[in-house]
C-alpha positions in Angstrom: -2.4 13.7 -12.9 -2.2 13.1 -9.0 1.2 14.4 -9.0 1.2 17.0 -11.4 -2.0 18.9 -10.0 0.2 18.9 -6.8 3.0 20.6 -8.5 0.5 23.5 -9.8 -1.4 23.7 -6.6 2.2 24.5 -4.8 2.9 26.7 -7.7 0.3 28.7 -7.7 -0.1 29.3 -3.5 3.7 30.1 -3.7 3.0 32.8 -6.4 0.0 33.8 -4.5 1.7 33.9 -1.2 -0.2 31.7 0.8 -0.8 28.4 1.8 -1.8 25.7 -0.4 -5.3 25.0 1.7 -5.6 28.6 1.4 -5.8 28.8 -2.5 -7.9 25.5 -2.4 -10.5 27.5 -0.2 -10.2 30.4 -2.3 -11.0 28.8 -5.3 -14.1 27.0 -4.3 -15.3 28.8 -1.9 -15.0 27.5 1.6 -12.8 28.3 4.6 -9.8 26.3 6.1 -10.1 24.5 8.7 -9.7 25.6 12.4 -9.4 22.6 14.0 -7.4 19.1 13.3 -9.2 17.2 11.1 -9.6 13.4 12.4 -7.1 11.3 11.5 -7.4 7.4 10.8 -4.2 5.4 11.5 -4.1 1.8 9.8 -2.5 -1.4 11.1 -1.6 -3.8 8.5 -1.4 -7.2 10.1 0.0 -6.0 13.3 -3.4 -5.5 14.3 -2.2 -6.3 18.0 1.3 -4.2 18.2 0.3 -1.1 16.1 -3.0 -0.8 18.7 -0.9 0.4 21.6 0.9 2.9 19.3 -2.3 4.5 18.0 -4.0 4.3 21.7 -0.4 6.4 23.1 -0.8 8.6 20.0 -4.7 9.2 20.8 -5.3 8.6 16.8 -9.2 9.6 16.3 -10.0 6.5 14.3 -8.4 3.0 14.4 -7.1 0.2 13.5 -8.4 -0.8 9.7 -6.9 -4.3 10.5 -6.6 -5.8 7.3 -9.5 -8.4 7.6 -8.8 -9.8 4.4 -9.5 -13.3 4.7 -12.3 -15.3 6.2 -10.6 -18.5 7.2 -8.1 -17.2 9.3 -9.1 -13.7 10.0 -12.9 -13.0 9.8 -13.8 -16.4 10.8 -16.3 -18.9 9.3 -19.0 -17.3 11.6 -17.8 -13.8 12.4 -16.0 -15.2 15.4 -12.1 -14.0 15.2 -13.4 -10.3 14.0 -15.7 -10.5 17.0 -13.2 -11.6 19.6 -10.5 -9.1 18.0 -13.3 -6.4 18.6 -12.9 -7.6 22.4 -9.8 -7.2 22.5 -9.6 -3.6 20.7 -11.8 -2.6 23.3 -10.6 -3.6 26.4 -7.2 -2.7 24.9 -8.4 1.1 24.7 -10.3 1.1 28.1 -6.8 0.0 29.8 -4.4 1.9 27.9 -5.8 5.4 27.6 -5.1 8.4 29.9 -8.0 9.5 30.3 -12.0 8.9 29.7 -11.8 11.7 26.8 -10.0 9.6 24.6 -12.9 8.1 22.7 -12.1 6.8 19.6 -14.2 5.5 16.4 -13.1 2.0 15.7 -13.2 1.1 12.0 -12.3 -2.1 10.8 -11.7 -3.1 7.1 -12.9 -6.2 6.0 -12.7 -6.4 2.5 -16.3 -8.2 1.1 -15.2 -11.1 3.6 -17.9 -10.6 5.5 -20.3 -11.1 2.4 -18.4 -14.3 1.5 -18.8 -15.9 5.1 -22.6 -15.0 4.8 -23.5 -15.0 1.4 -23.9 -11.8 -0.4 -28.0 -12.1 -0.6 -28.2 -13.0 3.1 -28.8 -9.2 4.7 -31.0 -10.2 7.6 -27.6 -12.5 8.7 -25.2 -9.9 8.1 -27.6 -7.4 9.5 -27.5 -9.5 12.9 -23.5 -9.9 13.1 -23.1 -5.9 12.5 -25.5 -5.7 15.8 -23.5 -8.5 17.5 -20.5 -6.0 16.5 -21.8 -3.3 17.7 -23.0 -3.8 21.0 -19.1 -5.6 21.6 -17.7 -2.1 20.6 -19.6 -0.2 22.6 -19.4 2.4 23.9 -17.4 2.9 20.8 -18.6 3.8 17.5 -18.4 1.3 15.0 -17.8 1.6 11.2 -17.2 -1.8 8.5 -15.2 -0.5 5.6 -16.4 -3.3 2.3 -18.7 -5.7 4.0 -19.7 -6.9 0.9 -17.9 -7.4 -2.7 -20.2 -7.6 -5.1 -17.8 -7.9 -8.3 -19.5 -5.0 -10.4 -19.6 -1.4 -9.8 -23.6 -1.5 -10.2 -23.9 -4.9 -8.2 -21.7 -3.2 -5.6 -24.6 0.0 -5.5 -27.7 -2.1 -5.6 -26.3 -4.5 -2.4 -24.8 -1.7 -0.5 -27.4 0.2 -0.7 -30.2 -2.6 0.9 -27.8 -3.4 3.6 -27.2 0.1 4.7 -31.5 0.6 4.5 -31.3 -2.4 6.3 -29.5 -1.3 9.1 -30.9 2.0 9.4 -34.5 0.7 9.5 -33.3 -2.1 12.1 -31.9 0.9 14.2 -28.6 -0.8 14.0 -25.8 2.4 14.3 -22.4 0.5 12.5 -21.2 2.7 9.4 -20.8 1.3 6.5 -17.2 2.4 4.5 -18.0 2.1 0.8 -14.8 1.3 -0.8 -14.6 -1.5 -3.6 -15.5 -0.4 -7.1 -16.1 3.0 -6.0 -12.5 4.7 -7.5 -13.6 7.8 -9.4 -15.6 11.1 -8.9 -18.0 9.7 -10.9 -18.5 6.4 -8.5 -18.2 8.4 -5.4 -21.3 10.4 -7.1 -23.0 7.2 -8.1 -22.7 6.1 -4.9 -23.6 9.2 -2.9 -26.5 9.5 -4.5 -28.3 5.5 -4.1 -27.2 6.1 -0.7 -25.3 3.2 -1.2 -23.2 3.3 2.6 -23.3 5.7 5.3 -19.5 7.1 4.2 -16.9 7.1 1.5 -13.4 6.2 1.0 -12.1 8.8 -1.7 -9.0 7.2 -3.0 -7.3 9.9 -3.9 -4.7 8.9 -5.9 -7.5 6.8 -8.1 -9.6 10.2 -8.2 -6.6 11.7 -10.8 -6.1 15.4 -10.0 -6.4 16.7 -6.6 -9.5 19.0 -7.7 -11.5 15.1 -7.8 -10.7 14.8 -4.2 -11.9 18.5 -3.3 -14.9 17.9 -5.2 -15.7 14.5 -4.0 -15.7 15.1 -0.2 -18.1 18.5 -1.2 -20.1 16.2 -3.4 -20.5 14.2 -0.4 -20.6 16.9 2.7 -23.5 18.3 0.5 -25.6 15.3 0.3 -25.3 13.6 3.7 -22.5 11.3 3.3 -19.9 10.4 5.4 -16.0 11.7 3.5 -13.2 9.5 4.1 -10.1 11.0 2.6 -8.0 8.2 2.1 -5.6 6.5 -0.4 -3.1 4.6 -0.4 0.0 2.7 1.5 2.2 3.6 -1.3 2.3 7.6 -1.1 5.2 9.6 -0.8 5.5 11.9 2.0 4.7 15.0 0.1 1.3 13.4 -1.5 0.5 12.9 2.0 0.8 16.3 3.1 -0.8 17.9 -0.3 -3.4 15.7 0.9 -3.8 17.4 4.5 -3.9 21.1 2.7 -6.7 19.9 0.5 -8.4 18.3 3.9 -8.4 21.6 5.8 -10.1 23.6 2.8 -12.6 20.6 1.7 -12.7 19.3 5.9 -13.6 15.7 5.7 -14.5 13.6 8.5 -12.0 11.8 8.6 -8.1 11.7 6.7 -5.8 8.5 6.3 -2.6 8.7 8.3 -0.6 8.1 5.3 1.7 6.2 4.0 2.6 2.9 5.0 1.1 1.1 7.5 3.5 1.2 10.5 1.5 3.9 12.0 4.3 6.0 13.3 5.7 7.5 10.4 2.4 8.0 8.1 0.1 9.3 11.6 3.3 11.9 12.7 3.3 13.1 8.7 -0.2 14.2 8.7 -0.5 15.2 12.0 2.7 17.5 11.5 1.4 19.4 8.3 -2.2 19.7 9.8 -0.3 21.3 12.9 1.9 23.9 10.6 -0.7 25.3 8.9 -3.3 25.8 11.7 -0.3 27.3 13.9 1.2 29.4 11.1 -2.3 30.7 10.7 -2.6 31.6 13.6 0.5 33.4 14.0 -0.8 35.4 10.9 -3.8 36.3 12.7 -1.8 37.6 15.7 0.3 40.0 13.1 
């Protein structure tokens, strides 16, 4: 379904003589995009090396980092997260060209930080997300799975209490939903307990590329964050289908896409985003 809607998006924008974020917007009524839309470059486990590459590249979000283990990347405590989060900073502060380049760090962690803490334990978690935060600043801060809670509906009802947590705590770190949250339905479920501050919508897991038009408006309509992500494991064209359906739905954010070397995924989306917004605007000119 994910590739086959791509086939009969390009179809039909070829037969319709325009751009495939143009047919998109047509058919659901909303305009392309004028502007880039923010793109979020992952590192895989070089969480050190692929930094200065995303810094040089000015990537708008960064690094995911692949915290997928507590012992030897989390930390029993929080600690290695935390002192990576030093790092990250610092790293930015020294390496960017100028003070304009201010991007949102977002960090992956994949439920580890719920099995260092215990799942139940908010008011801990809650206070290591405000240790977080006040080491990123001034950079915004978002956690992507803090928690896994092993059922789609366990997932909801713990999500959700953390994230009213936070918010009632004034504590400003974004929480990513991201496991058991696969279809439009989930991303709807989700969306509507509140259940996180943003969304990853996966969109090869969505099916047809109409799920992931219709998930980030789902969400842009009711206050929640859209991540427009997916997977490692694209090919270069889902990739760039992906960036014509960004500009129509516009997201806050896009996953560079694929792989995680962050050259070849960032420059892919980056590239397409830049065609249509100068081919557009060549068309406006005459």
């Amino acid at each position: 379904r994910y590739g086959l809607s791509q086939v009969l998006l390009d179809a039909v924008s070829k037969s319709s003589h325009e751009l495939m974020c143009e047919t998109i917007a047509r058919e659901y009524g909303t305009h392309v995009s004028e502007e880039m839309i923010p793109i979020f470059s992952q590192s895989g486990d070089s969480r050190y090396d692929n930094v200065d590459k995303m810094i040089i590249k000015e990537a708008d979000v960064l690094p995911h980092a692949l915290i997928n283990n507590v012992d030897t990347k989390l930390g029993k405590k929080g600690e290695i997260l935390a002192d990576y989060l030093k790092w990250l900073k610092e790293r930015i502060l020294t390496l960017r060209s100028s003070e304009s380049y201010h991007p949102v760090l977002h960090i992956d962690v994949y439920g580890t930080i719920g099995k260092a803490f215990g799942i139940d334990n908010d008011a801990e978690i809650c206070d290591y997300l405000a240790a977080l935060e006040a080491i990123a600043s001034p950079f915004h801060l978002r956690i992507e799975g803090p928690i896994d809670a092993g059922s789609r509906e366990g997932q909801i009802k713990h999500l959700q209490t953390l994230t009213k947590r936070l918010d009632d705590n004034g504590i400003r770190v974004e929480l990513v939903a991201d496991e058991w949250c696969n279809t439009l339905e989930d991303v709807e479920m989700f969306t509507d307990a509140r259940a996180g501050h943003m969304i990853q919508i996966k969109t090869p897991d969505l099916g047809g590329i109409q799920n992931t038009m219709e998930a980030v408006l789902y969400c842009k309509a009711n206050g929640m964050g859209a991540y427009q992500g997916g997977t490692c494991n694209e090919t270069d064209r889902s990739a760039q289908v992906s960036v014509q359906v960004a500009m129509a739905a516009k997201p806050t954010q896009i996953l560079a896409k694929p792989g995680m070397g962050v050259d070849e995924g960032f420059m892919i989306v980056y590239n397409e985003m830049q065609r249509i917004l100068n081919f557009r605007s060549a068309c406006r000119k005459g």
